[in-house]
C-alpha positions in Angstrom: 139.4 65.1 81.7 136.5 66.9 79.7 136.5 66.9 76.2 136.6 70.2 74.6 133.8 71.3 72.0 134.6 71.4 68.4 136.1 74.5 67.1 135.3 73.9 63.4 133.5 76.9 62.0 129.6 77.2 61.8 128.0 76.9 58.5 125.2 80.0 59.1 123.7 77.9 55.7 123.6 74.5 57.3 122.9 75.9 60.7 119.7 77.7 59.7 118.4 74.6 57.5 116.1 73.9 59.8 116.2 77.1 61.8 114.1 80.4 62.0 115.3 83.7 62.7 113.5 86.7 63.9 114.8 90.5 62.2 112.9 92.9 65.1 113.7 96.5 63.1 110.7 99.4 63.1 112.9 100.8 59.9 112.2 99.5 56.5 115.4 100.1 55.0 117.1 98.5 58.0 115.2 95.8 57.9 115.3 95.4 54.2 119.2 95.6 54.6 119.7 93.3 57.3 117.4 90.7 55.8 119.5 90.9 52.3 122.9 90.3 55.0 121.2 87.4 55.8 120.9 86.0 52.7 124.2 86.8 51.3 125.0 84.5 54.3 123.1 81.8 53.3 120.4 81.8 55.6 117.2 80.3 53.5 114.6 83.6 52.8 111.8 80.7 54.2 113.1 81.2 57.2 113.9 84.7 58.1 110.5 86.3 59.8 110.2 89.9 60.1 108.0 92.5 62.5 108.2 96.3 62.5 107.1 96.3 66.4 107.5 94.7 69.8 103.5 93.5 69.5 104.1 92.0 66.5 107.3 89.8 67.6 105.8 89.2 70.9 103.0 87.2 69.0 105.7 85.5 66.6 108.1 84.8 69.5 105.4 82.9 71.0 104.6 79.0 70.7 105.6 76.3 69.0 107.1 78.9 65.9 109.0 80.8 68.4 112.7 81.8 66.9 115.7 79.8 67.0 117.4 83.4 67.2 116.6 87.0 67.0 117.9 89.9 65.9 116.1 92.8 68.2 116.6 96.6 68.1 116.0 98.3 71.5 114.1 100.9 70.4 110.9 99.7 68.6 107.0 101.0 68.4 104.2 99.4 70.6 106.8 97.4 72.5 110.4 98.4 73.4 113.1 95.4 72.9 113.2 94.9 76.7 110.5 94.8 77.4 109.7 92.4 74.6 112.5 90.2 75.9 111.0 90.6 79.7 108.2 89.4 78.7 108.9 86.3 76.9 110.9 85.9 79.7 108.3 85.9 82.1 105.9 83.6 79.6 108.9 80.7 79.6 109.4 81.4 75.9 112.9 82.9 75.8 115.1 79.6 76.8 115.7 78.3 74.0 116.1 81.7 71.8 119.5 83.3 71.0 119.0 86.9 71.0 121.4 89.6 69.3 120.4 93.2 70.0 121.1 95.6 67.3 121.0 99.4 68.6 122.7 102.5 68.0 122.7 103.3 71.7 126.1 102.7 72.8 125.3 103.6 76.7 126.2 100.6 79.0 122.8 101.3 80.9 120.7 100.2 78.1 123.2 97.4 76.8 123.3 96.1 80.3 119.4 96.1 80.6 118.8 94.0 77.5 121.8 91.7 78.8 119.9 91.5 82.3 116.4 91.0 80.4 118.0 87.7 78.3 120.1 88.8 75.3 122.9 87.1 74.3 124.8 89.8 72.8 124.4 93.3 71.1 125.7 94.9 68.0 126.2 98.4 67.5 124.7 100.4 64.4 126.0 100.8 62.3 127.8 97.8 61.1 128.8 95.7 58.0 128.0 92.1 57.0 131.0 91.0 58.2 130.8 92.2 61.5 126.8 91.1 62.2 128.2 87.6 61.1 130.7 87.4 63.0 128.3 88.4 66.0 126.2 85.6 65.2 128.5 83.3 65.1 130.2 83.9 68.3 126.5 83.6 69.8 125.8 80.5 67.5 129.3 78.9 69.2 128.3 79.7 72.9 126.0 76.8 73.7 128.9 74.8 72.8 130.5 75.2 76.4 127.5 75.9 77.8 127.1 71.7 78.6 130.6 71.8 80.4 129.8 75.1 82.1 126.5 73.1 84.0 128.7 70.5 84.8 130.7 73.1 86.5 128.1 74.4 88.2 126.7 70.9 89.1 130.1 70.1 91.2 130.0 73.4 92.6 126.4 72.9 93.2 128.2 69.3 95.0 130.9 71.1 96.9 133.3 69.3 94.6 135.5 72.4 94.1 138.4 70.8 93.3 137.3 69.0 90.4 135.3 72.1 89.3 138.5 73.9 89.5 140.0 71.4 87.1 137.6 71.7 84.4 137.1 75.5 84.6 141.0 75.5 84.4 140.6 73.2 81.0 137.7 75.6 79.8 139.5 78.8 80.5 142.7 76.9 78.5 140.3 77.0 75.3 138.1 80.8 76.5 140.8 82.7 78.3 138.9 86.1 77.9 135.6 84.4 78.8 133.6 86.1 81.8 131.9 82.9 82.4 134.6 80.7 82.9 136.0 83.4 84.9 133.3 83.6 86.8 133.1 80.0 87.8 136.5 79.8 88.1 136.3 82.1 91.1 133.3 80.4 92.9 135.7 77.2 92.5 138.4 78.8 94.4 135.7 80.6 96.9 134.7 77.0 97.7 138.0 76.2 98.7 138.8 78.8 100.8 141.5 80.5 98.3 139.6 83.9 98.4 142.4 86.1 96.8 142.8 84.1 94.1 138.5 83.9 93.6 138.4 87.7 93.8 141.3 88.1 91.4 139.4 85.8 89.1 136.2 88.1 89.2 137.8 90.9 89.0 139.4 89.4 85.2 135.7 88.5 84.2 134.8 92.4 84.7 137.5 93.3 83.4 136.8 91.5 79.7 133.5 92.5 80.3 132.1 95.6 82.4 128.8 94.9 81.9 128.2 91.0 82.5 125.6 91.7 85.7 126.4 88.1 87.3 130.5 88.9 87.4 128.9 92.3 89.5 126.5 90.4 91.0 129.0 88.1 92.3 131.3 90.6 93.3 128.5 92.5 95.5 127.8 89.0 97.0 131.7 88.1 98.1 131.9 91.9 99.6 129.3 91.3 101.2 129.5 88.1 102.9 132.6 89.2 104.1 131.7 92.5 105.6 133.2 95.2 103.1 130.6 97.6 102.8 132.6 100.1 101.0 133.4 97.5 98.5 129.5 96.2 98.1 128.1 99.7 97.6 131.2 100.6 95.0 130.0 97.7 93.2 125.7 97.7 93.7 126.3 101.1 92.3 127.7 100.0 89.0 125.3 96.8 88.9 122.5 100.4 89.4 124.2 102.2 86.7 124.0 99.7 84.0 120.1 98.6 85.0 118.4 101.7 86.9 115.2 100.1 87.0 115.7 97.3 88.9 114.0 97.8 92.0 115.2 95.6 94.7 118.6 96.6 94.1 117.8 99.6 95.2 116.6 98.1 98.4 119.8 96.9 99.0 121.3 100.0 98.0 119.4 101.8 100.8 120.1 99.1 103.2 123.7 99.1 102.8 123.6 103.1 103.0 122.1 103.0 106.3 124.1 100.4 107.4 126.8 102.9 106.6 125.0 105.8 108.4 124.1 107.5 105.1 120.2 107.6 106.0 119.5 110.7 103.7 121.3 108.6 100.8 119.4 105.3 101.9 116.1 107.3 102.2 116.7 108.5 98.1 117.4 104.3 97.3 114.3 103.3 99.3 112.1 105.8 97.7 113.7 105.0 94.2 112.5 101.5 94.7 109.2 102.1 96.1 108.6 104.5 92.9 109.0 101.5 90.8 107.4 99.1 92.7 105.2 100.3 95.4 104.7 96.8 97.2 108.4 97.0 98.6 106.9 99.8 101.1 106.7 97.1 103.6 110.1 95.8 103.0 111.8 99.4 103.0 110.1 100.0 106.2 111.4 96.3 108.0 114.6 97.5 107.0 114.4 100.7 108.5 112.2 99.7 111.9 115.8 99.3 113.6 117.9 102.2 112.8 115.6 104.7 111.4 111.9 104.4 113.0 110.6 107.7 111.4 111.2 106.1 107.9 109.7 102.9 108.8 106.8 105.2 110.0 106.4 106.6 106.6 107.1 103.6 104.4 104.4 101.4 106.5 102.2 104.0 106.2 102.7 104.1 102.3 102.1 100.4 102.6 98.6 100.7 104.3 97.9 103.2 101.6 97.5 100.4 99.1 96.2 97.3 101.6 94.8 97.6 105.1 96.4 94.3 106.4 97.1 93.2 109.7 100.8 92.4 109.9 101.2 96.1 108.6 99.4 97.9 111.1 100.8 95.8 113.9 104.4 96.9 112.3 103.5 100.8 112.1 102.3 100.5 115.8 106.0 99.4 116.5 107.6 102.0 114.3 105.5 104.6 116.1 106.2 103.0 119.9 109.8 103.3 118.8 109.5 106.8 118.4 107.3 107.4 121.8 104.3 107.9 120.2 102.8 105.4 122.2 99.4 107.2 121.8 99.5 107.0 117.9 100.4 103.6 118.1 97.5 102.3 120.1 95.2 104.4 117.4 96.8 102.1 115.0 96.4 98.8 117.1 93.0 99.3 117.5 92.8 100.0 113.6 94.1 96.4 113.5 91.5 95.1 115.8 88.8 96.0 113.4 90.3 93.2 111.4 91.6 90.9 114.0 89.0 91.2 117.1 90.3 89.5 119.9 93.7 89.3 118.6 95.5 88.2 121.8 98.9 90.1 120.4 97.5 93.4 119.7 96.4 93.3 123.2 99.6 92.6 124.6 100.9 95.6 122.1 98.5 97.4 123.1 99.3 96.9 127.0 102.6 97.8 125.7 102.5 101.0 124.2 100.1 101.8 127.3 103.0 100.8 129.5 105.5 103.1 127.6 102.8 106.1 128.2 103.1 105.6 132.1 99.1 104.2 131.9 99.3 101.3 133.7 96.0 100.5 134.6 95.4 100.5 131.6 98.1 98.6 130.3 97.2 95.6 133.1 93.5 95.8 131.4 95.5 94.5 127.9 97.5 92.2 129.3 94.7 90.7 130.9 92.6 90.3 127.7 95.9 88.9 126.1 96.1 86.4 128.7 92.6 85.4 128.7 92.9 85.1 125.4 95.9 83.1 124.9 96.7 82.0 128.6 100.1 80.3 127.0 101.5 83.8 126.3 104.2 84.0 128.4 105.3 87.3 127.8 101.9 88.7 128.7 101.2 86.9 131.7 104.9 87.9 132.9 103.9 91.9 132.4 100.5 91.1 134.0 101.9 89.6 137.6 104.5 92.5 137.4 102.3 94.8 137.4 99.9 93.4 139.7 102.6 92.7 142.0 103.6 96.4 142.0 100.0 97.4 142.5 99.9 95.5 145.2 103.3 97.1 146.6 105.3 93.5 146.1 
């Protein structure tokens, strides 16, 4: 059975021997105050480093003198705190950083972004020494377990679900109100079929804490693999709540909304998302092609308004055949042939949405050129002795 991790107290002295922290405050007398906490904890002055904006700790979080830990308010000149920790993120440099975020926004929207961008915790202003301590300690603890929870997620990982059920059990023994633990509990129990137990599990893990993203995450996922839409929108929503700027959830938001006939609700998610990042045009539109052509229509088109490729003209042509606007769509195919000339499969589209407009001499001219083209083209050369047999009054 797995040995459990000490549990003697952390010497903040001993532990920051040999350890840097980062204080990340814009306010002198904050940071003035939090640096003489520090000290009254024992932390050596040597190796507490300051900066007054997110510039400034970006270039000291970088490198071989990156922090062992940081203490980050949200709210900072230059650079905000997330987006500080999103881009460390990005530049590899926050994996081996403990990050505490000190704010005096309570809102679980912004607490949840800096949890989502790579903190570790957060601490509300104002506090006492006692209580940032505390904090960092409980941080300082967490790597602790965090050996036992990969070999968790290594057996998982191995299907082994029944021995990863016995150690989260043992973990859980020593961290009953951890979300974590919680957490992989319930993926143990998914893995063996015991569903009503694994969602019970989840459920505990957002219930100790309502704004750990991967217990929602996870939640959103189990819905819906299982088909409860109801359920997976309840839950995206929160996941939206707490980070409102993550763009692909949106996506999904929109796709589950029209997947619930809610296309005025999914058209607000998709153009959410596109509004903060305009290169998922395309993938609104794909998700739309099906159910709601018109919106595919406008999102390709949105698309095309920052590349003129291709696969996206070829797409609106589809969006706008699905509509019966077989004459627009041809306008667009031959758009595409300006890139692609000869393209055997805007030909056969082409031969297509002539087909759909009742123009089949033309059409047959398409499917010809498709065939010449690409004479293994099946499709085309099917079309092609159709309509030549019904020319011929076969």
């Amino acid at each position: 059975m797995l040995a459990h991790p000490e549990q003697n107290p952390v010497d903040l002295a001993e532990y920051f021997h040999d350890r840097s922290i980062l204080i990340v405050e814009d306010r002198p007398n904050m940071l003035r105050t939090i640096r003489n906490m520090l000290r009254n904890m024992g932390v050596p002055p040597r190796n507490i480093v300051t900066a007054s904006d997110g510039r400034e700790a970006l270039k000291k979080s970088k490198g071989l003198d990156r922090p062992d830990f940081m203490l980050l308010d949200i709210y900072l000149p230059r650079l905000s705190g997330i987006e500080l920790l999103r881009e460390l993120e990005q530049l590899g440099q926050l994996k081996d950083t403990l990050v505490l975020i000190i704010t005096a926004d309570s809102h679980e929207e912004m607490v949840g972004q800096a949890f989502e961008a790579g903190a570790s915790g957060y601490l509300i202003k104002p506090f006492t020494e006692d209580t940032l301590k505390q904090k960092i300690l409980n941080i300082i603890a967490r790597p602790a377990f965090l050996e036992q929870f990969e070999a968790v997620e290594r057996l998982i990982d191995e299907e082994r679900f029944d021995e990863a059920l016995q150690w989260t059990d043992e973990i859980v023994k020593t961290m009953p109100y951890s979300p974590g633990a919680l957490l992989l509990r319930g993926t143990a129990l998914e893995g063996l079929h015991r569903d009503i137990e694994a969602l019970a599990s989840y459920e505990t893990a957002l219930d100790y804490s309502p704004i750990y993203l991967r217990v929602i995450k996870k939640l959103i996922d189990y819905h819906r693999s299982r088909g409860h839409t109801a359920e997976a929108l309840t839950y995206l929503k929160q996941a939206d709540a707490l980070n409102p700027y993550h763009p692909g959830r949106k996506l999904d938001l929109g796709r589950i909304s029209l997947e619930s006939d809610r296309p005025g609700r999914a058209e607000r998610y998709f153009e959410a998302a596109i509004s903060i990042d305009p290169d998922l045009a395309f993938e609104a539109a794909a998700i739309c092609l099906e159910k709601r052509p018109d919106l595919a229509e406008k999102y390709y088109r949105m698309a095309l308004e920052r590349t003129l490729d291709l696969r996206t003209l070829n797409q609106l042509g589809m969006a706008l055949r699905a509509q019966g606007k077989w004459l627009e769509a041809i306008q667009e195919y031959n758009r595409a042939l300006k890139i692609s000339p000869g393209n055997a499969g805007i030909f056969f589209n082409i031969g297509r949405a002539y087909l759909q407009g009742h123009q089949e001499r033309d059409a047959v001219s398409y499917f010809r050129r498709a065939v010449d083209v690409a004479p293994e083209m099946h499709e085309a050369r099917a079309a092609l002795e159709r309509l030549t047999l019904k020319e011929r009054g076969g």
